[in-house]
N, C-alpha and C positions, 0 to 999 in steps of 0.2 A: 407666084404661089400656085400650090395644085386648083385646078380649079372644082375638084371634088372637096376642096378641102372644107372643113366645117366651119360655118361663119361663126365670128366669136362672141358671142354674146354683147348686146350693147350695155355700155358701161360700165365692165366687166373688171378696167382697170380704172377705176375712176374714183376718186372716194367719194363717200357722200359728204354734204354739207351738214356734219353737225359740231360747227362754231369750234371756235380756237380752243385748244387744249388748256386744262386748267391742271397744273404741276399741285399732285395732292400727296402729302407726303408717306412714304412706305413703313409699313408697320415695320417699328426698332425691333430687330433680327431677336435684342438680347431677350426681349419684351416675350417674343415668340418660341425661346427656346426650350419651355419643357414641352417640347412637342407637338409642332402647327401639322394638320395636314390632315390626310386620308383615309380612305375604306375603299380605296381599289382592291385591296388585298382583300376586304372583305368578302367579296362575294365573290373572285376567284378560292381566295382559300377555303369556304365555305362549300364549293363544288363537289371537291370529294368526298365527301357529306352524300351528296345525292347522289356518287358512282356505287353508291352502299359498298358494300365489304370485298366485294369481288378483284377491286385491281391491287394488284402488287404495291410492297411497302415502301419500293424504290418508287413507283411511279408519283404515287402520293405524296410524298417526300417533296420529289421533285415540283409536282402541282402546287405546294404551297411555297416552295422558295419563289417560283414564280411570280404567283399573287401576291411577294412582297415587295421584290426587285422592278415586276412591273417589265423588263427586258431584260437588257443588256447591259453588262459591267464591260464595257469595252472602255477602252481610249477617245476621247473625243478628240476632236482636230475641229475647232471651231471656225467658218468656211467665211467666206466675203459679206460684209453686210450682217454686222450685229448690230441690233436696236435695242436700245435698252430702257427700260420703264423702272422705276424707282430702284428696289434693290435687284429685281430678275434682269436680267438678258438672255434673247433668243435670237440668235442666227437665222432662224428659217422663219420668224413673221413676216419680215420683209419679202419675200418670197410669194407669200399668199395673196392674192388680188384684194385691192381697197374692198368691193363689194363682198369678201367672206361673210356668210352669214355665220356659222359656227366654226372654231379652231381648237384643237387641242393637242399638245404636245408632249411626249416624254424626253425628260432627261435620265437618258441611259448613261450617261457620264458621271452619275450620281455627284455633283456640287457641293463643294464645300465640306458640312458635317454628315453630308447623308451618306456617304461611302461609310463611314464610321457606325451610323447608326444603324443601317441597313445589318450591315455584320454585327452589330448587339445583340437586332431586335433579332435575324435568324438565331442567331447560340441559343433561342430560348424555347427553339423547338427541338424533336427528338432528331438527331441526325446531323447536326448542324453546328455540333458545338468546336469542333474543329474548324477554327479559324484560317488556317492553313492552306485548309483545300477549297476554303469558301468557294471561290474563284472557277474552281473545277465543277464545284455541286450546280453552284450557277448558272453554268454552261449546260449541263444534262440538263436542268429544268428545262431552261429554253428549249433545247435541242430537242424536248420529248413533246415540248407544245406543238412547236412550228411542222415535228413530222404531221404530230394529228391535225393541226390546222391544214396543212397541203397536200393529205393524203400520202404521206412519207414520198412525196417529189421533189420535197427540199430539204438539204442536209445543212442543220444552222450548222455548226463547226466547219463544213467544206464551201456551202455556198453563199452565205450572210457573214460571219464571224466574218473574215478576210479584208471586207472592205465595210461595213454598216461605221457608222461613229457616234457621238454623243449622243444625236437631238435627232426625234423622230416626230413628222406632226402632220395631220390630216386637217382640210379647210375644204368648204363645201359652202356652195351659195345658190343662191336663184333658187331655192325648194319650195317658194309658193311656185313655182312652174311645172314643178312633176306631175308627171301625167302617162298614163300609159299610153303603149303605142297600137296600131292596128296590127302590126304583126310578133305582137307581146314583150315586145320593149317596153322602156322607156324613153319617153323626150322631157326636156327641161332639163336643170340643176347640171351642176357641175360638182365634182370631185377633185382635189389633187393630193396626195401623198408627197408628204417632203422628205426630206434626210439629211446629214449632213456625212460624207463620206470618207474617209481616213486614205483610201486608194481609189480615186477615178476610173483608172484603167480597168481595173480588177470587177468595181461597179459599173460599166458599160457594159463589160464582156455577161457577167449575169444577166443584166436585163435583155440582151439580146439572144441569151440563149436561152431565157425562161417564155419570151415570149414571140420569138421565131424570127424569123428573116423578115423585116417593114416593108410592108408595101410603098410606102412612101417615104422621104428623106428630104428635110428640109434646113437652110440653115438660118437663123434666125439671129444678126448680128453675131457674137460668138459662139454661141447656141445651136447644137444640131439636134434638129427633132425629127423624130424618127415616130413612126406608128402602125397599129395593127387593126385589123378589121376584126368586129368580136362576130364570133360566126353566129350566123341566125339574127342578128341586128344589123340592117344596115344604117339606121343614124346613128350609128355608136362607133365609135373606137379609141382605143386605150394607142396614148401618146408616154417617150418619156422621154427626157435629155439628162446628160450632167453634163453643170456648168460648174467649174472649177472644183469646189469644195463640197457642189451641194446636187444634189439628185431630184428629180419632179418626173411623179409618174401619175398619170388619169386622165380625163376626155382631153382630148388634142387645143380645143380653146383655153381650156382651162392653162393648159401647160404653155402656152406663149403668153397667154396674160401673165402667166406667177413672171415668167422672163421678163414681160414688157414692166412690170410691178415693181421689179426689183431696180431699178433705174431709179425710181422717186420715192420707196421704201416701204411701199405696199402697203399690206394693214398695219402694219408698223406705222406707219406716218396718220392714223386713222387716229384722230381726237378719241374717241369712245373707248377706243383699245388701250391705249397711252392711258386713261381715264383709271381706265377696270385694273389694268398691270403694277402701277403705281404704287396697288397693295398687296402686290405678290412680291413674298423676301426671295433675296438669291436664291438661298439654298432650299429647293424643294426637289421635288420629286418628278412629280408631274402638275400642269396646268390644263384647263377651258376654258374658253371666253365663248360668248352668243351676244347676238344683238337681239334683243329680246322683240323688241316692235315686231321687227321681220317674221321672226319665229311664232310670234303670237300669228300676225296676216296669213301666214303658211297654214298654222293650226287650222284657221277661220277656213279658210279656203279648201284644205282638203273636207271640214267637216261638210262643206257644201258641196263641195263632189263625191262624196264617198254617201251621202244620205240627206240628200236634198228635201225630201220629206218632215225632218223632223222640224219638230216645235224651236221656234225662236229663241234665243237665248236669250236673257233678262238684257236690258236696255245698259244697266251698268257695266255687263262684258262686256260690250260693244265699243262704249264709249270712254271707258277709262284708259288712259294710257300708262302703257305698263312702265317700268324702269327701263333706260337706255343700251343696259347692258349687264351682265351675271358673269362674274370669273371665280372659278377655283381652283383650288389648289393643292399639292399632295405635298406632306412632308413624313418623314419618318423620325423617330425616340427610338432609345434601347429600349421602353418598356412600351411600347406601342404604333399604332399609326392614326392620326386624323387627315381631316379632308374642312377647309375652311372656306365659305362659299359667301361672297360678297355678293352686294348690289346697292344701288345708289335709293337715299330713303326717301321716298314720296314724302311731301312736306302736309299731305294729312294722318301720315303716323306718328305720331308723339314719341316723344324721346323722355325713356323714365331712366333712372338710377341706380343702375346697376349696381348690388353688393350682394355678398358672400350669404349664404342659407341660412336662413333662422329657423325651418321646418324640417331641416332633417336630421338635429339631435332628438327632435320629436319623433320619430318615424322608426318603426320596430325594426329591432338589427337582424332580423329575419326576410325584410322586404327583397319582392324578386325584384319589382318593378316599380320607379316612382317617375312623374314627370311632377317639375316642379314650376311653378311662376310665382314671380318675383311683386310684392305690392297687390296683394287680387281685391282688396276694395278700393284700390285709384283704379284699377282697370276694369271690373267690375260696375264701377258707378258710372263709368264712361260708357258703357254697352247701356246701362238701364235710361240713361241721359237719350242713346241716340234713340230707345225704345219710345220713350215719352214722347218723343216729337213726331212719329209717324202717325199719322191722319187714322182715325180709328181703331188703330192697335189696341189700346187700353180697356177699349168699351170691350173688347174679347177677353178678358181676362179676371172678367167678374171679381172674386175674393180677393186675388192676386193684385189687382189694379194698385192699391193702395204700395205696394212694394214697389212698383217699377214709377205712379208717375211722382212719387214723394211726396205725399198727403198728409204722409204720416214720417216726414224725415227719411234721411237715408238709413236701409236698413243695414248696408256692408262698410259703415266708417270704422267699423272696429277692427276689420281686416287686416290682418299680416301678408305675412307669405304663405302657400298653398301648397299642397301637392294631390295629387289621386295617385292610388296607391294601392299598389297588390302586394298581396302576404299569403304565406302558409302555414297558419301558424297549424298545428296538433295533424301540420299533411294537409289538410283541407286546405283549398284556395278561397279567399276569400279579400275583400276590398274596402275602398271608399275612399273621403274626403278630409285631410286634415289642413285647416287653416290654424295658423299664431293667433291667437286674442292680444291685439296691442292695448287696448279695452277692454279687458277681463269684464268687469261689471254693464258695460258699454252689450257688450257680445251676448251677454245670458238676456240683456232686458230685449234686445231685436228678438232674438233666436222664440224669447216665449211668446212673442207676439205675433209671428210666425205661426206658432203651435196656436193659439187664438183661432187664428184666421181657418187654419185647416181644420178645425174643429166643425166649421162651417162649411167646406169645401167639399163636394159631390164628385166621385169615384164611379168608375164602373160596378160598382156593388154597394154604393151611398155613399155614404161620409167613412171614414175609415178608421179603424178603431187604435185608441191609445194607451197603452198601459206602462206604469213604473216600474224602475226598479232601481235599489237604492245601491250606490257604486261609489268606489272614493271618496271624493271629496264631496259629492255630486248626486244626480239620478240617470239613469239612461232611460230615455224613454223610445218604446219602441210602437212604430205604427206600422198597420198592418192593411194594407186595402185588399185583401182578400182573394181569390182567384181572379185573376186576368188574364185566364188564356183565353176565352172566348173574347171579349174585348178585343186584345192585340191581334190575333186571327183575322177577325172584321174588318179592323182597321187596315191590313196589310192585303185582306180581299177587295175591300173596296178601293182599294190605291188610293193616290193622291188626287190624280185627274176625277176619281170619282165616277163609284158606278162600274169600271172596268177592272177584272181579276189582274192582280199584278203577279200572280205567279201560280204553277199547278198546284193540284190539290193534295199532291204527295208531298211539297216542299210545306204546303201549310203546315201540315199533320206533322212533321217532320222538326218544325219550330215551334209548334204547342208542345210537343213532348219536351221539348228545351227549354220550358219555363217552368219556373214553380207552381206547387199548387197555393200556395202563398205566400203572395210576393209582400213584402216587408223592407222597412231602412230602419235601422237604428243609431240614436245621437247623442250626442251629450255636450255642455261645457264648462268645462274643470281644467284645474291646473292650467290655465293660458292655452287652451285651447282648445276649437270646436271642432268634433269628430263626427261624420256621418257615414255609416257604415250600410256593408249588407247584412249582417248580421250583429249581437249583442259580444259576440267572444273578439270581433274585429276591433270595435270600440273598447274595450276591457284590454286588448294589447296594448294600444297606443294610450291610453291612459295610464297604464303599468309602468311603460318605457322611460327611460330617465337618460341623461345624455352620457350617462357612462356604457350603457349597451344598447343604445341609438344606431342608426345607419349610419350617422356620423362617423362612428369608429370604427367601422367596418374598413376592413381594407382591399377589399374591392371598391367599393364607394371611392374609395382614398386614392385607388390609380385613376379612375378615370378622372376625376376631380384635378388630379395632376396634369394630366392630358388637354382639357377643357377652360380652366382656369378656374378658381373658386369665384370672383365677380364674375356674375350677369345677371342678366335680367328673368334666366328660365332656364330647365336641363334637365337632361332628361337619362336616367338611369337602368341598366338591368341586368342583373345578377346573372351571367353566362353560365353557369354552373347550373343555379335553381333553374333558369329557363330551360335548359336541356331536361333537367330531371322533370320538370311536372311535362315536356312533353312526351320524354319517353311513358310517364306514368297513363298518360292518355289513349297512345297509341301505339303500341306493341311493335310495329313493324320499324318505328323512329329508335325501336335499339339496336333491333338489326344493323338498320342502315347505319349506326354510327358505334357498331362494334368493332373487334381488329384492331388495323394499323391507325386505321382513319381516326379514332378516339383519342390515340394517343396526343394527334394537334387538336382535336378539339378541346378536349381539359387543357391547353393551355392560355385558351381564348378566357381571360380573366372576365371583364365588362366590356360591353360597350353603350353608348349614349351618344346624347347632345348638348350641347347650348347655344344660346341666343342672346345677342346684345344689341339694340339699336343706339346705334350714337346718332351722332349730329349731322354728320355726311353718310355713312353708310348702315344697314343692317349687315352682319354679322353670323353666321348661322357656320358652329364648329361641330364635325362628326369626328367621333374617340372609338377607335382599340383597341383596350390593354391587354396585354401578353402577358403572363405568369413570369415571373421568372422558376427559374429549374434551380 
């Protein structure tokens, strides 16, 4: 071996020890088919958005078939050494070195139903409805990316199309080791890029003409690795081989561990990996995995080289160990895209009961924005619970005390389901709180008791004033604590550390003019439910609302919903349409920017949200897309 050659990292191919694999089984495909998956596309197709108006209607065009396709529609040719974990398989994990701290993969081969949905969900932009040419539109997309990614040095049609395949996937480890160098490198960490490749030959000849005549040439059991010196670095150089089916380009160690890896099945053979995949269905889009521990020691460690100075972190960062590992996933729908992000559940998060909304037949059919959770006085009385046990907490909280340490009963057992909640109603934006009263009678005797206490409770301007008024079924009463901009000002002067300005004197000035000069909530609880608003007209909507012209019926609500799953435990919504409009109404230049061509995909961006499910073995956390249909 050259004897410049770069030493390969210690235990580079090795896995680590964490304990024998446990076969868990993979989320039922059918379970997952109104559409599992992502928001890659999100925020590629979202770009042309910030290129404002200026580029052509082909380009933009093309920019978002991209941000759905995510690559390439090529032919896959699936290469030596598939591994397979519950319902996915990947050819190129095995590839990657045991010690991968992060992996992520595209299937440009689009599996199974996504070739189909991919072509749905584009017909539903302007340009795209010819199915026909899909295939060709595709092509330009890429084509127009990869010139601006390489500076128009690489032509996808002449120099990728030819020989790329299925499965593309980057794996990177050792990144608590990065560190800069004395002559403005870097040392540490490794990189490898994988592929799987349809023509070897075709795939040599590119990499040797993209990256010049190798200095060095070496063969490696089947394997000939070949590399270059990066100029102006000399610990670096970019390696790459193809072995049969499959391509590895990045730091020269890197690229004979993935070689030496694939003999014993690399990360592929990694318990933790097998773990996290187990719940990735065949058919997706794209996948990540991380091992989190690593990731978290990397975080610690640069924050301690990069600002040595600062303050300690609380002892519970330190000491909690995070989850084993995080994978997600990309899947495509004709009416949309998610992204579904697993991890394994710490066994002090509680596992509640997921079901379908009871708060948002309540919830104005005008809502831009709701997040909702699922049970909020079981989870509620759980936070006040860990409140009461901390050493002195209570004694601070004078009037209040009685609420959090239950002197006087629990005051949230009446609790439903929740949401916070943005509306516009009369154009105005405006907010707040709607909980279910599962204890209608239950909810009115707390809530006045409540009102008791603050009767007594001392404001930046005294006790704060109450007055009725009589609504519904009901009264709304609205309180008023008076001017609080000097107050907030003070308190955002004096910081937290105390005593030292936490920001200039223009950003002060800047956020007293952005508050009232009387700040006010108003409430009420009527018809099975308690409303806490920012104003009297917020509470007067969602009391008015009835489940016939609800958010429930909304058909935005009702795609993502589709997308998401109606059971969870939380989710989170927002009207793409109204979100656009209160921000153009904001900021004048946010029309500009999304005039033209560019508008025409943006009205098509229906909703998007979340939700959230803790089960027994994993949390669950799903991000939606929906697309308009045309």
């Amino acid at each position: 071996m050259d004897t410049n050659e770069i030493t390969r990292p210690a235990g580079l191919d090795q896995a680590p020890d964490v304990g024998p694999a446990t076969p868990t089984p993979a989320t039922d495909a059918k379970e997952e088919a109104v559409g599992q998956a992502i928001e890659p596309a999100l925020e590629p197709a979202l770009e042309p958005i910030r290129r404002a108006s200026g580029r052509t209607s082909g380009r933009a065009r093309w920019a978002v078939a991209l941000a759905i396709v995510a690559l390439v529609a090529a032919v896959s040719i699936v290469g030596v050494g598939v591994a397979a974990f519950g319902g996915a398989s990947s050819a190129l994990a095995p590839w990657a070195p045991a010690t991968t701290t992060a992996y992520a993969e595209l299937r440009t081969d689009l599996p199974g139903d996504q070739q189909a949905a991919v072509g749905s969900l584009l017909a539903r932009f302007p340009g795209f409805d010819d199915q026909a040419s899909l295939d060709m539109k595709v092509d330009t997309a890429i084509g127009d990316l990869v010139a601006r990614v390489s500076g128009s040095t690489v032509d996808y049609g002449r120099d990728l199309k030819p020989w790329l395949g299925g499965e593309i996937a980057l794996a990177v480890g050792s990144i608590d080791t990065l560190a800069p160098s004395s002559n403005g490198g870097v040392t540490g960490g490794w990189g490898l890029l994988l592929a799987t490749t349809k023509d070897p030959a075709v795939a040599q000849a590119f990499l040797t003409a993209r990256f010049g005549t190798p200095t060095r040439t070496e063969t490696i059991g089947s394997a000939t690795v070949q590399d270059v010196a990066v100029p102006g670095l000399t610990d670096r150089s970019i390696a790459w081989a193809v072995v049969g089916t499959t391509v590895l380009v990045g730091d020269r160690a890197a690229v004979e561990s993935g070689i030496d890896a694939h003999a014993t099945g690399g990360l592929g053979a990694v318990a933790a990996f097998r773990q996290a995949y187990a719940y990735v269905p065949a058919e997706h889009v794209a996948t990540a995995w991380a091992d989190l521990p690593t990731l978290e020691s990397a975080a610690l460690a640069a924050r301690t080289a990069l600002a040595p100075d600062a303050s300690p972190l609380p002892s519970a960062a330190t000491t909690r160990i995070p989850p084993p590992w995080a994978v997600a996933y990309v899947r495509a729908a004709a009416s949309g895209l998610t992204v579904d992000v697993v991890v394994p559940r710490p066994t002090d998060i509680p596992v509640d009961t997921p079901h379908v909304s009871t708060v948002a037949e309540r919830l104005p059919g005008d809502t831009i924005a709701a997040i909702e959770v699922r049970d909020v006085g079981a989870r509620a009385q759980r936070v006040l619970d860990a409140v009461a046990k901390t050493p002195g907490l209570t004694d601070q909280l004078g009037p209040a005390a009685p609420i959090v340490d239950g002197a006087l009963g629990s005051f949230v057992d009446w609790a439903g389901d929740g949401a916070v909640v943005l509306t516009r109603s009369g154009g105005t934006p405006s907010g707040g709180i709607v909980v279910t009263a599962t204890e209608p009678d239950v909810a009115a005797t707390r809530v006045a008791a409540i009102r008791a206490l603050l009767a007594f409770a001392d404001g930046p301007n005294g006790r704060p004033v109450l007055t009725e008024e009589p609504y519904g079924d009901g009264k709304i009463v609205t309180v008023d604590f008076g001017d609080v901009r000097d107050a907030v000002t003070k308190a955002i002067t004096d910081g937290i550390a105390g005593g030292t300005p936490a920001m200039p004197a223009t950003d002060l000035a800047m956020i007293r003019e952005m508050l009232p000069a009387s700040a006010s909530v108003a409430y009420t609880v009527q018809r099975g439910v308690f409303v806490l608003g920012t104003d009297a007209a917020f509470v007067k909507d969602v009391v008015d609302t009835t489940p016939a012209d609800s958010l429930a019926t909304s058909a935005d609500y009702g795609a993502l919903v589709a997308l998401v799953g109606p059971s969870n435990d939380g989710q989170a919504f927002v009207d793409a349409s109204a979100a656009v409009d209160l921000a153009r109404s904001a900021d004048p230049s946010i029309s500009t920017a999304l005039g033209g061509d560019v508008s025409s995909f943006v009205d098509r961006i229906q909703s998007l949200g979340a939700a959230w499910t803790v089960a027994d073995d994993v949390i669950r956390l799903r991000l939606a897309l929906a697309v308009r249909a045309r």
